[in-house]
N, CA, C and O of each residue as an XYZ file, in Angstrom:
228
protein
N      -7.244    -18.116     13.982
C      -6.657    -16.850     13.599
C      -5.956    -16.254     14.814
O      -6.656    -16.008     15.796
N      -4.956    -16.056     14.846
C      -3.941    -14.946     15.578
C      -4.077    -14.008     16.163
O      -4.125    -13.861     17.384
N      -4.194    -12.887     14.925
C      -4.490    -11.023     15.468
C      -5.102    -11.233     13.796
O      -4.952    -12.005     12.848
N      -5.904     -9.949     14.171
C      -6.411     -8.784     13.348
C      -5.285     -7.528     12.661
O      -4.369     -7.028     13.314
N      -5.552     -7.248     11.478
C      -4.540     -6.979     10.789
C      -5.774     -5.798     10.481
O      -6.902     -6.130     10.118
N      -5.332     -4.293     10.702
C      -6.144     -2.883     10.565
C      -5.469     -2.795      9.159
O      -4.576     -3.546      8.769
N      -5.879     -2.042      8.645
C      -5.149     -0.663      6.840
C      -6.403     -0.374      6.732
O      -7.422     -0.599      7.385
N      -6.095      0.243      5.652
C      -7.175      1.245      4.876
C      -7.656      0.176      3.566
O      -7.012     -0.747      3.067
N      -9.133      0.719      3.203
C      -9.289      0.163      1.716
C      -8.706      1.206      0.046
O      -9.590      1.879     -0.482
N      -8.008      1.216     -0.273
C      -6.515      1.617     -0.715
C      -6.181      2.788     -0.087
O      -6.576      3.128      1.028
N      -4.972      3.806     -1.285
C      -4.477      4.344     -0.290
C      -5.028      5.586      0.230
O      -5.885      6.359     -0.198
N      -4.223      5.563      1.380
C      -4.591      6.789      2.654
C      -5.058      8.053      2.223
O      -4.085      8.228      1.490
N      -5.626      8.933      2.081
C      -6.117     10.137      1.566
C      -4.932     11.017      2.379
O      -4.768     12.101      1.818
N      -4.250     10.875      3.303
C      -3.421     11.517      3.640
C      -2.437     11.094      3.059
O      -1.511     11.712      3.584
N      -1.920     10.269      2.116
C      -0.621     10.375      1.352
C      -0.322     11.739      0.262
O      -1.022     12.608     -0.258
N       1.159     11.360      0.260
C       1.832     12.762     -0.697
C       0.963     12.433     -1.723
O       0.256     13.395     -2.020
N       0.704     11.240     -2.505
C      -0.354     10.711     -3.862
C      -0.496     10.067     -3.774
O      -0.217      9.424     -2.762
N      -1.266      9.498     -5.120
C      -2.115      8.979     -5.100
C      -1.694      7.231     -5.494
O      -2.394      6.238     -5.692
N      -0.382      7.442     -5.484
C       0.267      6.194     -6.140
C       0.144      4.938     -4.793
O      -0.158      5.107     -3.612
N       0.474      3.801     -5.466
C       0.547      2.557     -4.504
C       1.900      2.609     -3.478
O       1.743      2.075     -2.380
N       2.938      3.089     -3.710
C       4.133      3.219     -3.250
C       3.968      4.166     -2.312
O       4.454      3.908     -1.211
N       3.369      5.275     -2.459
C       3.035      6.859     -1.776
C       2.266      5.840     -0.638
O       2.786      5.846      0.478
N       1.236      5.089     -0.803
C       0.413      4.378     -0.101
C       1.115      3.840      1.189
O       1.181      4.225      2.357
N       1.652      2.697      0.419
C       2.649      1.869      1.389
C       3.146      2.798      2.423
O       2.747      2.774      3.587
N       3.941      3.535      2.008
C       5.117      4.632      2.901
C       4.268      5.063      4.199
O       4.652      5.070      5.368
N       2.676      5.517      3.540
C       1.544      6.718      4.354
C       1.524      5.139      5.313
O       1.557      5.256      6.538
N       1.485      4.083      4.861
C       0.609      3.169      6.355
C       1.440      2.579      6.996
O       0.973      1.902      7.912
N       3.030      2.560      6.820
C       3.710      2.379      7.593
C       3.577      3.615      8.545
O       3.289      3.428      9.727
N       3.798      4.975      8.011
C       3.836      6.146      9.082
C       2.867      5.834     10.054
O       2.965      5.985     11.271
N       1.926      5.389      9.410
C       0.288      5.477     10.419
C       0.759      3.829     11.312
O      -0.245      3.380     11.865
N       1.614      3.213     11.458
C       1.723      2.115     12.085
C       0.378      1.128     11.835
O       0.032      0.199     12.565
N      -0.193      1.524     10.768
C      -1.221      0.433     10.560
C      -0.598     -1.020      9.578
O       0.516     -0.882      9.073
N      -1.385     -2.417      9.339
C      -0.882     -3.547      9.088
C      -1.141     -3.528      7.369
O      -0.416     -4.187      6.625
N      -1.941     -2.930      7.008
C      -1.976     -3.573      5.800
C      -2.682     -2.366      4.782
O      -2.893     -1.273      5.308
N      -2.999     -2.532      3.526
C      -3.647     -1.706      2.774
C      -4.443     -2.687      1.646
O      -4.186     -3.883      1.515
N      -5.135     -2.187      1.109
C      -5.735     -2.925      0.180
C      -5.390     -2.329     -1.190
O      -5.509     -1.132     -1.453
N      -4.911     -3.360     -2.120
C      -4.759     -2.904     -3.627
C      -5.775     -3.344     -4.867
O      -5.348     -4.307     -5.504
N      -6.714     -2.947     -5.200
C      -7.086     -3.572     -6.535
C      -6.471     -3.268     -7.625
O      -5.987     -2.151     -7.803
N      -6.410     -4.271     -8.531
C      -6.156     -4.812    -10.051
C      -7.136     -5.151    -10.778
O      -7.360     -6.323    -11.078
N      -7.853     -4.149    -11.156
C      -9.206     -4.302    -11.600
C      -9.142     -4.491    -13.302
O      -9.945     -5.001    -14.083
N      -8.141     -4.002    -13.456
C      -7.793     -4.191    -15.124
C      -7.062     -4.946    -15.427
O      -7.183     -5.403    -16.564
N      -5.977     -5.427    -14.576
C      -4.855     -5.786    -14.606
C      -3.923     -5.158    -13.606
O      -4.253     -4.265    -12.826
N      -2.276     -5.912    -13.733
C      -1.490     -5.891    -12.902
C      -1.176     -4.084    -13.519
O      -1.441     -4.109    -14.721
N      -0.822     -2.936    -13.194
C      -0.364     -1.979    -13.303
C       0.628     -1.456    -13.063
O       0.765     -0.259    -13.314
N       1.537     -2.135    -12.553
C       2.647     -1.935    -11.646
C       4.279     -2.737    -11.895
O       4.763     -3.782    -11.461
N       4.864     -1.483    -12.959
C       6.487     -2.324    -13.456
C       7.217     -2.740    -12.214
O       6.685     -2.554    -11.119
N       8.306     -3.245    -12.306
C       9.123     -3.941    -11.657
C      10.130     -3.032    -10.807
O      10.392     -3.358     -9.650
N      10.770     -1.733    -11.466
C      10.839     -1.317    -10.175
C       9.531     -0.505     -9.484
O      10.092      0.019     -8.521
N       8.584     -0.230     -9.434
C       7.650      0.158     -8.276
C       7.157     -0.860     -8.162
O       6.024     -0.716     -7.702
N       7.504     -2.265     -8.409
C       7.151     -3.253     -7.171
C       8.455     -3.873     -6.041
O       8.415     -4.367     -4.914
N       9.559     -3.555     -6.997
C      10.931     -3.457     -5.615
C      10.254     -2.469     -4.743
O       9.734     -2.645     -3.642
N      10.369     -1.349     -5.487
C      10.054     -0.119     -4.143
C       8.896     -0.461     -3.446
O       9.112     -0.217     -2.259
N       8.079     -0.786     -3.560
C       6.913     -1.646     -2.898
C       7.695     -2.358     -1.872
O       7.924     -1.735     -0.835
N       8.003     -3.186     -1.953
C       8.544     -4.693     -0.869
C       9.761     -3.820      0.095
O       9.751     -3.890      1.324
N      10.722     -3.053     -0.627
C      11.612     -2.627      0.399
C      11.399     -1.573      1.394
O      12.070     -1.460      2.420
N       9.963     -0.432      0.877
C       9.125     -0.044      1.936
C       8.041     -0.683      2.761
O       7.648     -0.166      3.806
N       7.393     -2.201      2.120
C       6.397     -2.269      3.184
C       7.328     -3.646      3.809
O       6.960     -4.228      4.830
């Protein structure tokens, strides 16, 4: 293994919300590596808020 990769286990309590996208945005600000997402029901997440996903993280 390489490096160690820090985030949160989902998102940041300091994001604008509570959404996965809001997430992403909060842990780039925080210069941290990663976040954690569960899909506990399923995938939840249409196609564009998974563009917006990838072109913010």
């Amino acid at each position: 293994m390489k490096e160690l990769l820090f985030g949160t286990a989902g998102t940041p309590i300091s994001s604008a919300d509570k959404s996965t996208v809001s997430g992403i945005k909060r842990i780039k600000e925080l210069k941290l590596d990663c976040m954690e997402v569960q899909f506990v029901r399923g995938v939840r997440m249409g196609g564009k808020n998974g563009r917006e996903s990838q072109k913010d993280g």
